[in-house]
C-alpha positions as CSV (number, residue, x, y, z in Angstrom):
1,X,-5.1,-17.8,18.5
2,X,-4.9,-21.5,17.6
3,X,-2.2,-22.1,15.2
4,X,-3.4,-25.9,14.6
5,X,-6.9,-24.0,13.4
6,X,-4.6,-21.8,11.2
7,X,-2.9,-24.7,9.5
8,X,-6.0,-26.7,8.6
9,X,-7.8,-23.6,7.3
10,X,-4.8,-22.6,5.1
11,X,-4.0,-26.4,3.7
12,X,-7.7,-26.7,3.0
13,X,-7.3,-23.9,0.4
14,X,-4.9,-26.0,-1.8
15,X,-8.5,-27.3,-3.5
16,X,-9.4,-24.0,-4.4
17,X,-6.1,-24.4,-6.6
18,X,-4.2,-21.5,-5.4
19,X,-0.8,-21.7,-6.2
20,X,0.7,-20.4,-3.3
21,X,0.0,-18.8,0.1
22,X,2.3,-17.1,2.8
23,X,1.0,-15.8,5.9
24,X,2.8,-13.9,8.8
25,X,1.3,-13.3,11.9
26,X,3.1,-10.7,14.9
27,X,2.4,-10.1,18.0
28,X,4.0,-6.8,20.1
29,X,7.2,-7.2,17.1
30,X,7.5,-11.2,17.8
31,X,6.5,-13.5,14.7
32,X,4.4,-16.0,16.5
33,X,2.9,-17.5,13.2
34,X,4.4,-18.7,9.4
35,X,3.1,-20.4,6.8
36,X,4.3,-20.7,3.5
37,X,3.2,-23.3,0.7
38,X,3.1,-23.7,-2.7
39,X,4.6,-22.7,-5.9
40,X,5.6,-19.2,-6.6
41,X,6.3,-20.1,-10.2
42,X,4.5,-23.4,-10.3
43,X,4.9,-23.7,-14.5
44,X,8.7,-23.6,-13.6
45,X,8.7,-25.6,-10.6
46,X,10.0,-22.4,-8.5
47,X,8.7,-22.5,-5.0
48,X,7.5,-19.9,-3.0
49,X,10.0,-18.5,-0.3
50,X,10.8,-15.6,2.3
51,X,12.1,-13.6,-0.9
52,X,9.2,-14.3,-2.8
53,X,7.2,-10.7,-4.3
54,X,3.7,-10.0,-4.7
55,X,1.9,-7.1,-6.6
56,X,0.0,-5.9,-3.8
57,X,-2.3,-3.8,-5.4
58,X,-4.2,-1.7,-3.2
59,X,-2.4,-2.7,-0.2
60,X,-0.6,0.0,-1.2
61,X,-2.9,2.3,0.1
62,X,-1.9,1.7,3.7
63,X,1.7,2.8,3.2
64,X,-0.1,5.7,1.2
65,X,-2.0,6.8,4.1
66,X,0.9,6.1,6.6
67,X,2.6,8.6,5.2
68,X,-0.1,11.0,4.6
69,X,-0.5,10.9,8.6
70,X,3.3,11.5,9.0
71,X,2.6,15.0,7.3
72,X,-0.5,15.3,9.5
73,X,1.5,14.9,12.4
74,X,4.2,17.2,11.5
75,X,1.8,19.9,10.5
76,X,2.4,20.5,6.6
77,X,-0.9,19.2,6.0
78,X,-4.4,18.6,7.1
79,X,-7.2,16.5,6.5
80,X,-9.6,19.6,6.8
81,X,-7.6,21.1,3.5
82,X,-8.6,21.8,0.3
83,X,-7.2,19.6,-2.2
84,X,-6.6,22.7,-4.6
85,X,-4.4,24.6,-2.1
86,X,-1.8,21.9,-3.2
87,X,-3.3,21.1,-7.0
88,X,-4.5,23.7,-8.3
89,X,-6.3,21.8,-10.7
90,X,-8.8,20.6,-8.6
91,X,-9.6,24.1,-7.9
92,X,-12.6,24.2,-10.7
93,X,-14.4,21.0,-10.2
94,X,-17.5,19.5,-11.6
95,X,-20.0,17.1,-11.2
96,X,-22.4,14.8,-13.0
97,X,-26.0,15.5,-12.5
98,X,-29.2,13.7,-13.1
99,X,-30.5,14.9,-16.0
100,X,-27.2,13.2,-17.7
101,X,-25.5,16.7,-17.8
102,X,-22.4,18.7,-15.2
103,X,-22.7,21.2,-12.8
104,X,-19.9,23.2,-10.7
105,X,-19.0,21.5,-7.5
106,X,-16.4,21.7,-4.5
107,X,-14.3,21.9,-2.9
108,X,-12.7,18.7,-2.5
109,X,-11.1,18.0,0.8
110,X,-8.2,15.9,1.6
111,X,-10.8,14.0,3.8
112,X,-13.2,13.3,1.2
113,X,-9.9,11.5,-0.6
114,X,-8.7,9.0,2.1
115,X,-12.4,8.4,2.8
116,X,-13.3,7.7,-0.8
117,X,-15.9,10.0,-0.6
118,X,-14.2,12.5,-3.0
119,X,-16.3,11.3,-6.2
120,X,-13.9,10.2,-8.0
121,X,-14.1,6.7,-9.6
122,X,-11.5,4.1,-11.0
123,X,-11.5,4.5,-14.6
124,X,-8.0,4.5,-16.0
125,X,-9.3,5.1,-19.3
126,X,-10.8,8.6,-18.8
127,X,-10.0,11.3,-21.1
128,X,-7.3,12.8,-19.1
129,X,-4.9,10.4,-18.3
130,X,-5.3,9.4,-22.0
131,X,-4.3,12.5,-23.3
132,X,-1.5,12.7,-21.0
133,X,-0.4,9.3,-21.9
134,X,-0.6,10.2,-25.6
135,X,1.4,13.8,-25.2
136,X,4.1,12.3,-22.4
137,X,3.6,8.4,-22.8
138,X,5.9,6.2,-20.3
139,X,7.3,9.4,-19.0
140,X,4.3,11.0,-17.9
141,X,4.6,11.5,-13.7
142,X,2.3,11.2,-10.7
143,X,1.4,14.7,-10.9
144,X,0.9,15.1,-14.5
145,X,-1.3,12.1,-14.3
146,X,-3.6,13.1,-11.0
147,X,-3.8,16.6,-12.3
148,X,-5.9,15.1,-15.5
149,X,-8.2,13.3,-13.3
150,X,-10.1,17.1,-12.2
151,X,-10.7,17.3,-16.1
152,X,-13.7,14.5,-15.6
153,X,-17.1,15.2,-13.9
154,X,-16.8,13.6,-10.4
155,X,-19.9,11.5,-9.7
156,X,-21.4,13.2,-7.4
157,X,-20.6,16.0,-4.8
158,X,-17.6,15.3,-2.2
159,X,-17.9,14.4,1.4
160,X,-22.0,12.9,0.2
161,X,-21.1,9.1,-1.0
162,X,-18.9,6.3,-0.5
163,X,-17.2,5.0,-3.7
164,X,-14.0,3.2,-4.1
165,X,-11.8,5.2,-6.8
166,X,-7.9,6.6,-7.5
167,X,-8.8,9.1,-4.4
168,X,-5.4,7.7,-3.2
169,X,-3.5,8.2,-5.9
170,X,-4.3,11.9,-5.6
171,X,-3.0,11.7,-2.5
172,X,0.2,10.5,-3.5
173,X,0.4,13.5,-5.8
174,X,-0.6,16.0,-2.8
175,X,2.9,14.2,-0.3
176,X,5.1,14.9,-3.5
177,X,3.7,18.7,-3.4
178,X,4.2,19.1,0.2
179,X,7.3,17.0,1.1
180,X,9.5,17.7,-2.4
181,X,10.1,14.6,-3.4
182,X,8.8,12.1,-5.4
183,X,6.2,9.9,-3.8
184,X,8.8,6.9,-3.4
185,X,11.5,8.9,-2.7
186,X,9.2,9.8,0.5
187,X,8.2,6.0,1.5
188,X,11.7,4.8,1.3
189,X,13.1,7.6,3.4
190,X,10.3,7.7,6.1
191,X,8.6,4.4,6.6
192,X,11.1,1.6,4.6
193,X,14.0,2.3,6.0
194,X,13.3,3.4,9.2
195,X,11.3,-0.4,9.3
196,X,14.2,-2.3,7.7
197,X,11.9,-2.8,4.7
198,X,14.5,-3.8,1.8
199,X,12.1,-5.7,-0.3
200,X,9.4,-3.1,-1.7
201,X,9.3,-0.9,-4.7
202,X,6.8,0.6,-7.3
203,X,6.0,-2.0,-9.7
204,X,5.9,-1.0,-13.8
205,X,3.1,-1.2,-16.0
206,X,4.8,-4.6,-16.9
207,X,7.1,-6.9,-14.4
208,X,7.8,-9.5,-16.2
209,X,12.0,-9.8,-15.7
210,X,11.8,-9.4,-12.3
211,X,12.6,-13.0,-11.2
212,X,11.4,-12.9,-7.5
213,X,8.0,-11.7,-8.1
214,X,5.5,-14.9,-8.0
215,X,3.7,-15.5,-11.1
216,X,0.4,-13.5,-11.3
217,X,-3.3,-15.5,-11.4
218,X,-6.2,-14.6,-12.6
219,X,-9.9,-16.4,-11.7
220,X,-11.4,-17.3,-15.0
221,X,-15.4,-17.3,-14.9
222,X,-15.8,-19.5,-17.8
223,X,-13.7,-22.3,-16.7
224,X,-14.5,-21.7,-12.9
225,X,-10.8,-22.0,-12.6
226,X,-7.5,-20.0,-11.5
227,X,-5.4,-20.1,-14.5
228,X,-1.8,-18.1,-15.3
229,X,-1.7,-14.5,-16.3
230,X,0.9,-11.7,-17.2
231,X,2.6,-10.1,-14.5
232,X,0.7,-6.2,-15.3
233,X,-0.2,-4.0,-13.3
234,X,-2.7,-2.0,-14.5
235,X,-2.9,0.6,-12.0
236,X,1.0,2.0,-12.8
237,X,-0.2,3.8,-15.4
238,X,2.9,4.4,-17.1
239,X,6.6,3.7,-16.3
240,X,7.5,7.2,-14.3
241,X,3.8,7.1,-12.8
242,X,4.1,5.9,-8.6
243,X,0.3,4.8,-8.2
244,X,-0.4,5.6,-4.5
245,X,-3.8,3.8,-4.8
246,X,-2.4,0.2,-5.9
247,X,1.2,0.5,-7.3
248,X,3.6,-1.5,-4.7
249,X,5.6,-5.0,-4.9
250,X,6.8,-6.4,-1.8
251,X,7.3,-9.4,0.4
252,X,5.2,-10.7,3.1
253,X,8.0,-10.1,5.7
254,X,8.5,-6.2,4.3
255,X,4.6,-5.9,4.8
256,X,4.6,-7.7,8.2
257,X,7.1,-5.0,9.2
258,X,4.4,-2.6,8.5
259,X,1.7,-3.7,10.1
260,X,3.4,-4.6,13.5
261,X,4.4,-1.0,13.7
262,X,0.9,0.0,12.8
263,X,-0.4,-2.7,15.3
264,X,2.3,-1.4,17.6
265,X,1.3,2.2,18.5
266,X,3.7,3.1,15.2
267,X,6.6,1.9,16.6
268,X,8.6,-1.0,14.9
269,X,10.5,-3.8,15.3
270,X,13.3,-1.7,15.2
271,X,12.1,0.5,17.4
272,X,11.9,3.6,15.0
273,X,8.8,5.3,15.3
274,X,7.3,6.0,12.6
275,X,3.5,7.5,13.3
276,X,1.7,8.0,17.1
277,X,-0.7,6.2,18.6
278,X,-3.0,9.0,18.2
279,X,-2.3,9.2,14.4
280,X,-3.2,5.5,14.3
281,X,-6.8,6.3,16.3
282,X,-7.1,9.0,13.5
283,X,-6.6,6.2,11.1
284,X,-9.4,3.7,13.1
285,X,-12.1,6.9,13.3
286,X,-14.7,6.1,10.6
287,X,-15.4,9.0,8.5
288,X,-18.5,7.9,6.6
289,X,-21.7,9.2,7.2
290,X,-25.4,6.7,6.6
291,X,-25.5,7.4,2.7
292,X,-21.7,6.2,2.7
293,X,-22.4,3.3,4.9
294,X,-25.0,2.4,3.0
295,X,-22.9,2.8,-0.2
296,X,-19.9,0.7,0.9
297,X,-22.0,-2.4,2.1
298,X,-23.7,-2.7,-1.2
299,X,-20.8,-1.9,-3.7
300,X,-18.3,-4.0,-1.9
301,X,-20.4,-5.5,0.3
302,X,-18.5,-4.5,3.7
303,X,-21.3,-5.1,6.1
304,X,-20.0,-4.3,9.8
305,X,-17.4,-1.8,8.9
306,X,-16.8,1.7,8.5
307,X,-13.7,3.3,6.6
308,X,-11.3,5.9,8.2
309,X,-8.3,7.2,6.9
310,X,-7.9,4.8,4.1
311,X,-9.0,1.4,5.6
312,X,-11.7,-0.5,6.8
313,X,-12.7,-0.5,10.8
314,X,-14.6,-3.2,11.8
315,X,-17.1,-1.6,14.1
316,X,-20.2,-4.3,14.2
317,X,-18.9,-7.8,14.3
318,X,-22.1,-9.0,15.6
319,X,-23.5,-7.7,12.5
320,X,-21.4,-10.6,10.5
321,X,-21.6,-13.2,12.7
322,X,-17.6,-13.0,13.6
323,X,-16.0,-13.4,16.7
324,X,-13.1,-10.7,16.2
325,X,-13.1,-7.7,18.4
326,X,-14.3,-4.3,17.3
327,X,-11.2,-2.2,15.9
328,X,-9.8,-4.3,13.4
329,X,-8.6,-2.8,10.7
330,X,-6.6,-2.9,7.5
331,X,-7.4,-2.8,4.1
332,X,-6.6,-5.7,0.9
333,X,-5.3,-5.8,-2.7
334,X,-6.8,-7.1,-6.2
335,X,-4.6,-10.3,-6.5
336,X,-6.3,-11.3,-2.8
337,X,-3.6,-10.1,-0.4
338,X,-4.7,-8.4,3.0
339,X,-3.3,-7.0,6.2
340,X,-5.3,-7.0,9.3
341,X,-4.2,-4.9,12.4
342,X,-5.5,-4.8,16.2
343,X,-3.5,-2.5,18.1
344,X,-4.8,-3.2,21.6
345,X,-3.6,-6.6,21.4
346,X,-0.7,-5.6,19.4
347,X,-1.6,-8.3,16.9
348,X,-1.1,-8.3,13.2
349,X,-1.7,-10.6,10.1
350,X,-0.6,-10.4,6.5
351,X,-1.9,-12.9,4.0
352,X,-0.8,-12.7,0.6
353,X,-1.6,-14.6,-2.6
354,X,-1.6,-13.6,-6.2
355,X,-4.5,-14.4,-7.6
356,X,-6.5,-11.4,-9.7
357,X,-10.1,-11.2,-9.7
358,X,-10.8,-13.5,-7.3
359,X,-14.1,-12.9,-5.3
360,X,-13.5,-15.8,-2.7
361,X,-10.5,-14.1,-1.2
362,X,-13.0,-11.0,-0.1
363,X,-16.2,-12.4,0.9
364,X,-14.8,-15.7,2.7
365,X,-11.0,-15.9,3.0
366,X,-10.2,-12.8,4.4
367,X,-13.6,-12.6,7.3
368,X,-11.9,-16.3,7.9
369,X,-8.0,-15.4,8.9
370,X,-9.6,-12.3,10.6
371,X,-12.0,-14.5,12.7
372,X,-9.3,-17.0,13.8
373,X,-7.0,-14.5,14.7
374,X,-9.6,-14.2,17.9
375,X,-10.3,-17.9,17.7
């Protein structure tokens, strides 16, 4: 890794007008790499720092399928399962069918959820959770939520396409089932504080007082700029809802924590274990089969990869032109964050910014940390 490539990549993104960006790179629990500029509040002149927060969206879902593995290895749960044998309401499900009309379905397995192949999509509009928001509004839980999403037609049958959805938010709903508690109740006691992670927390539908989280971006098509935004997240679908799919805040040094022990063999910094190495090969195993490869190259345009347990492996580099080694994995959020993990050199990258909507981040930021990583 050449840090002086590192440094000219990053300061060359200060013309794309992002208002700030902090990186953290580890190697076997050693920080070998920092870099932090810009502005976390740059209307109030407050600058980005070590405490500064970030709605990491869909970052989320690697803590989501962290712990789902912790049950796996403990043996309250497998991926094999049917969803239904821990909500029940997914026990009857449907599916859209050509002719525009539904037919019965199933069953939905826990694999088709952290493959994204359950056929479930990421409308937070559908008729469910709006009649759950009507009859319980901000109080409505995880599990009332997920429950209402069975209520729609899935788009097709499970375990036959790729397609991005709130797959993990079921998910979320199934660890509060098996381990008792609520789903954040379950990350803080098994992966936050055995990692020494004192900075992450569900976010609310609306985050406005919280004074350490950087002021959110959006990209703006008409103007072809990045201009200021509310500080929503959209996916925290009401104020008692813990969004396994996209609902976390944190800091780049809570999520570096993370990903070294995921980089690690599970163990972190602080030498508390948190998953095996075998789990973590579990988690690198694509599960997609051709219709689903196909599928996630042309609706998010992942040429290369393959998806496990919840995050990209990237399985072709050749394929992309990039010089990083087969393995890598991770996964990234919608306000352009990303971790990238490659246990057998026990190296790990997160790269947060906070800037919604942004296509750059995905199809030439994120390919370019990876690739210098190996450069």
């Amino acid at each position: 890794m050449n840090t002086k490539l590192f440094d000219e990549y990053l300061n060359s993104l200060e013309d794309q007008g992002i208002p700030s960006i902090d990186v953290r790179i580890r190697k076997d629990h050693e920080e070998i790499y920092r870099y932090l500029k810009g502005d976390a509040d740059p209307i109030n002149g407050v600058k980005a720092g070590d405490d500064t927060k970030y709605l990491v969206f869909s970052m989320t879902k690697i803590q989501t399928m962290t712990a789902l593995m912790q049950l796996v290895e403990a043996g309250k749960i497998s991926l094999e399962d049917d969803v239904a044998k821990y909500l029940p309401a997914y026990g009857k499900l449907t599916m859209k069918t050509p002719d525009g009309g539904t037919a019965p379905c199933g069953p939905m397995l826990i694999k088709h959820l952290v493959s994204m192949q359950s056929g479930l999509n990421y409308d937070l509009e559908r008729p469910g959770i709006v009649r759950v928001l009507k009859e319980y509004g901000k109080n409505a839980t995880t599990r009332q939520i997920v429950d209402s999403f069975a209520e729609t037609p899935l788009e097709f049958a499970p375990g036959t396409h790729f397609f991005y959805s709130l797959s993990h938010d079921v998910i979320a709903a199934v660890i509060e089932v098996v381990s008792g508690m609520r789903y954040g109740e379950y990350l803080k006691k098994n992966i936050w504080e055995p990692l020494g992670m004192k900075d992450t927390s569900f976010a609310k539908p609306m985050n406005d007082n919280d004074p350490l989280l950087a002021r959110q971006y959006i990209w703006d098509d008409p103007s072809q700029k990045i201009i200021p935004m509310d500080s929503s997240c959209c996916y925290q679908l009401s104020d008692a809802y813990e969004s396994g799919g996209a609902g976390l805040m944190s800091t780049s040094r809570d999520y570096s924590l993370l990903a070294d022990a995921l980089a690690c063999g599970g163990t972190g910094s602080s030498g508390q274990r948190i998953l095996s190495p075998e789990s973590i090969n579990v988690i690198r195993t694509d599960l997609l089969g051709p219709d689903s490869h196909k599928d996630i190259e042309t609706t998010m345009g992942r040429q290369g990869y393959g998806y496990g347990v919840g995050m990209q492996i990237l399985m072709d580099p050749a394929a992309i032109g990039s010089i990083a080694k087969p393995g890598v994995f991770g996964w990234d959020g919608a306000a352009g964050a990303a971790t990238i993990m490659y246990p057998e050199e026990k190296l790990s990258l997160v790269f947060m910014i906070h800037v919604r909507n942004y296509g750059y981040s995905y199809g030439t930021i994120h390919p370019k940390v990876r690739d210098l990583l190996f450069a």
